[in-house]
C-alpha positions in Angstrom: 41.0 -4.8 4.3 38.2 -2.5 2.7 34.5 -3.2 3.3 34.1 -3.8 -0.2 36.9 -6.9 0.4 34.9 -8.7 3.5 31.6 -9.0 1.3 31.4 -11.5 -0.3 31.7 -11.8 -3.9 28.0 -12.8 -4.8 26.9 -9.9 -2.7 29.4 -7.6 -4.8 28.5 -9.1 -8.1 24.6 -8.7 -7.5 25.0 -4.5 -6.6 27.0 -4.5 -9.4 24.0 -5.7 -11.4 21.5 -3.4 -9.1 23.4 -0.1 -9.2 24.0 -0.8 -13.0 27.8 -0.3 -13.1 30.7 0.2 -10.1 30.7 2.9 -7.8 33.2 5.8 -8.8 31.8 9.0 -8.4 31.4 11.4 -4.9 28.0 13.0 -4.7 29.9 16.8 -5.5 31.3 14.9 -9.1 27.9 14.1 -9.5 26.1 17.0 -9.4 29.3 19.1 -11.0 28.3 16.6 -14.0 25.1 17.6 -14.3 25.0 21.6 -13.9 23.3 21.3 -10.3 24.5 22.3 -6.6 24.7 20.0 -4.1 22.3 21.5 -2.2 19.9 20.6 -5.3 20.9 17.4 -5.8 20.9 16.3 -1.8 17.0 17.8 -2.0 16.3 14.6 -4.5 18.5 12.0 -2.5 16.7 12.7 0.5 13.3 12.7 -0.8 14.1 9.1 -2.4 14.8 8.2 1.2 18.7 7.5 0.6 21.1 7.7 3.0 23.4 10.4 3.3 27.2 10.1 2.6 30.7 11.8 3.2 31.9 14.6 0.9 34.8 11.8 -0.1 33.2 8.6 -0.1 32.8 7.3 -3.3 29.2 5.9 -3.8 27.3 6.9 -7.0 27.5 4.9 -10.6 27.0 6.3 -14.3 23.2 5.4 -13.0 23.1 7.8 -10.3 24.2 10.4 -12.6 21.9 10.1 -15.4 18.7 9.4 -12.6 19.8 13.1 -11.5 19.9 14.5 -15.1 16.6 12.8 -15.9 15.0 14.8 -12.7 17.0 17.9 -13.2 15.8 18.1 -17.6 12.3 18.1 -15.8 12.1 21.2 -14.2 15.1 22.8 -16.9 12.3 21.7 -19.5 9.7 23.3 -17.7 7.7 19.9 -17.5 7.3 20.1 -13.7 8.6 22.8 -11.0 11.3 21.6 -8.1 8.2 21.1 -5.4 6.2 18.9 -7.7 9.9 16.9 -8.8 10.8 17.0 -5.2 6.7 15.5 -4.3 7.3 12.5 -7.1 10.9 11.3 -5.8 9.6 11.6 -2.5 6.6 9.1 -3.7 8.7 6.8 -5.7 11.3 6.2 -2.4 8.8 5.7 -0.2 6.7 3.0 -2.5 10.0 1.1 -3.2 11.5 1.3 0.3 8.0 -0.7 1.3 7.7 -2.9 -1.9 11.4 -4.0 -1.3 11.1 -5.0 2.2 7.8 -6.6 1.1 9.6 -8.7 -1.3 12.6 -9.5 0.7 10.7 -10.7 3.4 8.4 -12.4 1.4 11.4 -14.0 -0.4 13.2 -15.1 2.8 9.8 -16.5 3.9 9.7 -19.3 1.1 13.7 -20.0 1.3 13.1 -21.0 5.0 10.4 -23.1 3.8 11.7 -24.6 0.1 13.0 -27.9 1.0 15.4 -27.9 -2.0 19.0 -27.4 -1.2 20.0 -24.5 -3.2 17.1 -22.7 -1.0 20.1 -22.8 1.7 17.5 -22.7 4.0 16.6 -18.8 4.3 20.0 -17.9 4.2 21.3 -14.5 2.5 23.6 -16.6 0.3 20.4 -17.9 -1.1 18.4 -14.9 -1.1 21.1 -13.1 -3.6 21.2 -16.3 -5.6 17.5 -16.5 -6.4 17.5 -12.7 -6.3 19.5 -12.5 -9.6 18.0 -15.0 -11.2 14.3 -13.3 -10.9 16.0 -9.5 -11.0 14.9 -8.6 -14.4 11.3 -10.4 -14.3 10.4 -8.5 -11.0 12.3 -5.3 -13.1 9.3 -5.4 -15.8 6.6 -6.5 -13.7 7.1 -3.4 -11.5 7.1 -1.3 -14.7 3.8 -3.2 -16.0 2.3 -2.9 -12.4 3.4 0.8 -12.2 1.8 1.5 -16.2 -1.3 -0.2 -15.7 -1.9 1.7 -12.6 -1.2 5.1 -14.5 -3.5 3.8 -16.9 -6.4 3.3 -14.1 -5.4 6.9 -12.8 -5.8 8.6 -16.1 -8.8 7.0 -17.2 -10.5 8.2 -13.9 -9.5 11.4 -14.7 -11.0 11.3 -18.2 -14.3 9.9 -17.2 -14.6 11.4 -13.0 -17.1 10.7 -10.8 -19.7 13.0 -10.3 -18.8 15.8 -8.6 -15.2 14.4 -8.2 -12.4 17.0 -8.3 -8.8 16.7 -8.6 -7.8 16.8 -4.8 -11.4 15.8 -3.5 -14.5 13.9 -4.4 -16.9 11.8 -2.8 -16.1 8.4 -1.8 -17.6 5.8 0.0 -14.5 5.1 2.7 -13.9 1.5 4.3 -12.5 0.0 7.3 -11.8 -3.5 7.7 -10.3 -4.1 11.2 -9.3 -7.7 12.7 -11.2 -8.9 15.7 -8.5 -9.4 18.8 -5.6 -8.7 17.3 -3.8 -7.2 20.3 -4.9 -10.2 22.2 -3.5 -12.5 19.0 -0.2 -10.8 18.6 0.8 -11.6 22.8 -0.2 -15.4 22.3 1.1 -16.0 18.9 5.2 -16.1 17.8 6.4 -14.0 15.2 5.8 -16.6 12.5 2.3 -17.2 13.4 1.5 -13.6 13.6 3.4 -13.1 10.3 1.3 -15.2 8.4 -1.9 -14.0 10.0 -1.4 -10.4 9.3 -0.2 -11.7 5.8 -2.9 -13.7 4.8 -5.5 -10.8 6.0 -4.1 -8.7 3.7 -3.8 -10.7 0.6 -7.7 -11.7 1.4 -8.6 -8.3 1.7 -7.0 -6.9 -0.9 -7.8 -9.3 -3.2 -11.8 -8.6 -2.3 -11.3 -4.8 -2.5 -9.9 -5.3 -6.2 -12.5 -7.8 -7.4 -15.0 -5.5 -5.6 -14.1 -2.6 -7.5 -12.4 -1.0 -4.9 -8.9 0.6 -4.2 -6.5 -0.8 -1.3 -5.1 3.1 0.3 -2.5 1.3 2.9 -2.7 -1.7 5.6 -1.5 -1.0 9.2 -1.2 -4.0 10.3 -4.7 -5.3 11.7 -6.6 -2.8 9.5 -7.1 -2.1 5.7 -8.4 1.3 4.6 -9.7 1.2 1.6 -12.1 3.6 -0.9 -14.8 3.0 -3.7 -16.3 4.8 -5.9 -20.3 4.0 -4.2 -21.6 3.0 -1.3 -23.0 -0.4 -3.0 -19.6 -1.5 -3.6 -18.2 -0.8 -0.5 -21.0 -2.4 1.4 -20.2 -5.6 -0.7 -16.9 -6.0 -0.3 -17.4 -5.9 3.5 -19.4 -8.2 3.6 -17.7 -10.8 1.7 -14.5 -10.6 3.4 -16.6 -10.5 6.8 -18.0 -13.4 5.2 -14.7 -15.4 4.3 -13.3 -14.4 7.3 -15.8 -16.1 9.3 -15.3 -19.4 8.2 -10.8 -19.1 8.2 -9.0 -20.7 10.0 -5.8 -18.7 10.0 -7.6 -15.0 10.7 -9.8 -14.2 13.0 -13.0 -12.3 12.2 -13.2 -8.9 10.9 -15.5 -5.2 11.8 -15.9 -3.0 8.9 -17.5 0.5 8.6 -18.5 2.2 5.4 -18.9 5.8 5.6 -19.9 8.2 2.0 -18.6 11.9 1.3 -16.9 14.4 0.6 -12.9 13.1 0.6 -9.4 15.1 0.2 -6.8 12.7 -1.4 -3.4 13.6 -1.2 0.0 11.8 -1.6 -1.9 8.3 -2.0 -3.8 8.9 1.0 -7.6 9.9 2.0 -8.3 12.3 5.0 -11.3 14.2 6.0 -14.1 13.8 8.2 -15.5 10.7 6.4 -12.3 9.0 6.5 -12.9 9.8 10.7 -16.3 8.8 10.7 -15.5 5.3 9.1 -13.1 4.8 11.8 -15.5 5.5 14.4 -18.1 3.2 13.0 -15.2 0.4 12.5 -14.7 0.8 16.6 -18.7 0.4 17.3 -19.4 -2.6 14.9 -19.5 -6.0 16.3 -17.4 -8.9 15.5 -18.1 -10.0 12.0 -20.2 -7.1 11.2 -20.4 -4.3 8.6 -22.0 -1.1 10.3 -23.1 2.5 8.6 -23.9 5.5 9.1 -27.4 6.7 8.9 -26.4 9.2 5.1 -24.9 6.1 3.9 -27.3 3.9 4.6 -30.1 5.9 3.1 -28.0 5.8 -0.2 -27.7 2.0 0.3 -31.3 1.7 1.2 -33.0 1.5 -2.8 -30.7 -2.0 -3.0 -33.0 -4.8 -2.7 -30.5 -7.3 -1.6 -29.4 -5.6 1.7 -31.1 -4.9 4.7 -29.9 -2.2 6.7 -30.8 -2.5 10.5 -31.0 0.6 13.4 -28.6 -0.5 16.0 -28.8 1.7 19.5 -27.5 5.3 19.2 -24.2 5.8 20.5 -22.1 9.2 21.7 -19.2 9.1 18.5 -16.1 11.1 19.5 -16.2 14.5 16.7 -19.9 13.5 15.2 -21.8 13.7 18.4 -24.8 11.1 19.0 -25.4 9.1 16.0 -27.1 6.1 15.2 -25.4 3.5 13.2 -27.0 1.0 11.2 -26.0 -3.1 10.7 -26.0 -3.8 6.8 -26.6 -7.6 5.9 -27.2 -9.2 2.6 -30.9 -10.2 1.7 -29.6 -13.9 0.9 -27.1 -16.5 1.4 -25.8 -16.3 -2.0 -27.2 -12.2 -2.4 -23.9 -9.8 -3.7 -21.0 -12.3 -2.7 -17.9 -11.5 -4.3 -15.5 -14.9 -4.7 -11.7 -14.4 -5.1 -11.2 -18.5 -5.3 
């Protein structure tokens, strides 16, 4: 009996619907069909992360075929060179290798938890069967998601910051790292720790949105993010330091906010700023946002913060440096509310 023969039909019926036809070509058919060598074509399957297959195993669809003649009329057009064709697969695979686990875990999440019986209770029998129902809504919403993104990205070229560059810029760079985590994720099962490390997340990336801000990744107890100013950075730690404080899911949070020069490259920030926020993120205090003594000055003509000298510290790479405690004026003074 063939593989294709013990999975089940469901299983077979929703790649079908994925992969947009039935398999029936071998990778050297499918770049013969398009006018490219192998070695070509492998260069784009490996940068969109797939897995590699034998010279006679039959695994590409009419949709593989046109995805490579799509690519290949890009550089033939003269549109975009190989390296910068290669750089944008290699950015689509890895986005949609994490949004997919994303979802699918998400997904198997609420079918252990639905109570209906169609939910099958988290099993993969119900996963396909409430994947192909929602397959073509979570189809446009990636390609609404992905456009109104573009949109952001383009418009920020148009109008830059100033002083802001293609590759670098000055940003005001955030940490927002949780309070005992290491501790939490001994005590705590999977589940718990799932949903702790979930709901931190959503909560601060929903703050960094509303506060103006852009999420650049999550790694588990920490959320880097950058803004545009030190102002809105300085808010958004707060608030989530704030919201955190009262949750009873996730513990409290440290943040650092650091302002400067920044080199952004494949969706990511590096540079000495990007360091120096870490830094600061390791000396605040549980529940605190902490600065830098540049940044702070920048932050100091805002009426509703008050910036406070802490004791000056030996920071690994930046030598002695004295950081400085940022609090709002008020209760109520530059609160940002996600409800």
């Amino acid at each position: 009996m063939t593989e294709a023969q013990d999975v089940p039909s469901s299983f077979t019926d929703l790649e079908h619907i994925l992969l947009g036809g039935d398999r029936r070509w071998r990778r050297r058919e499918v770049a013969k069909s398009v006018g490219v060598s192998l070695l070509s074509a492998r260069k784009l399957w490996r940068a969109l992360g797939f897995a590699s297959v034998g010279d006679e195993e039959i695994a590409f669809t009419d949709a593989d075929a046109e995805a490579l003649e799509r690519t290949v009329s890009m550089v033939r057009d003269e549109m975009l060179d190989e390296e910068t064709t290669i750089a944008f697969a290699r950015a689509l695979g890895q986005t949609t290798d994490r949004l997919v686990s994303w979802q699918i875990e998400a997904l198997m999440e609420h079918l252990g938890r639905c109570p209906h019986p169609d939910c099958a209770s988290g099993s993969p029998s119900g996963a396909v069967a409430h994947l192909t129902g929602i397959i073509e809504d979570l189809e446009v919403l990636l390609v609404y998601a992905w456009r109104r993104k573009l949109a952001a990205a383009v418009a920020r070229l148009e109008h830059p910051s100033p002083g802001e560059e293609a590759a670098s810029g000055k940003l005001t760079v955030g940490f927002a790292d949780l309070v005992s985590y290491t501790r939490l994720s001994q005590r705590l099962s999977q589940r718990e720790l799932g949903i702790l490390v979930q709901r931190f997340e959503g909560m601060a990336a929903d703050m960094v949105t509303a506060g103006g801000g852009r999420v650049i990744k999550t790694v588990g107890d920490e959320v880097l993010f950058t803004t545009d100013d030190p102002l809105s950075a300085a808010v958004i730690g707060l608030s989530l330091s704030e919201r955190l404080a009262n949750d009873a899911v996730v513990p409290d949070v440290r943040v650092g906010i650091a302002h400067g020069l920044v080199l952004r490259s494949l969706g990511d920030v590096y540079g000495s700023t990007v360091n120096l926020a870490s830094r600061l993120t390791a000396l605040a205090e549980p529940g605190t946002v902490v600065t830098d003594p540049h940044t702070a000055a920048m932050l100091a003509r805002h009426e509703g913060l008050v910036l406070v000298p802490q004791r000056r510290r030996q920071v690994r790479g930046f030598g002695p440096l004295q950081p400085l405690l940022i609090t709002r004026a008020g209760p109520t003074e530059q609160l940002i509310d996600i409800d």
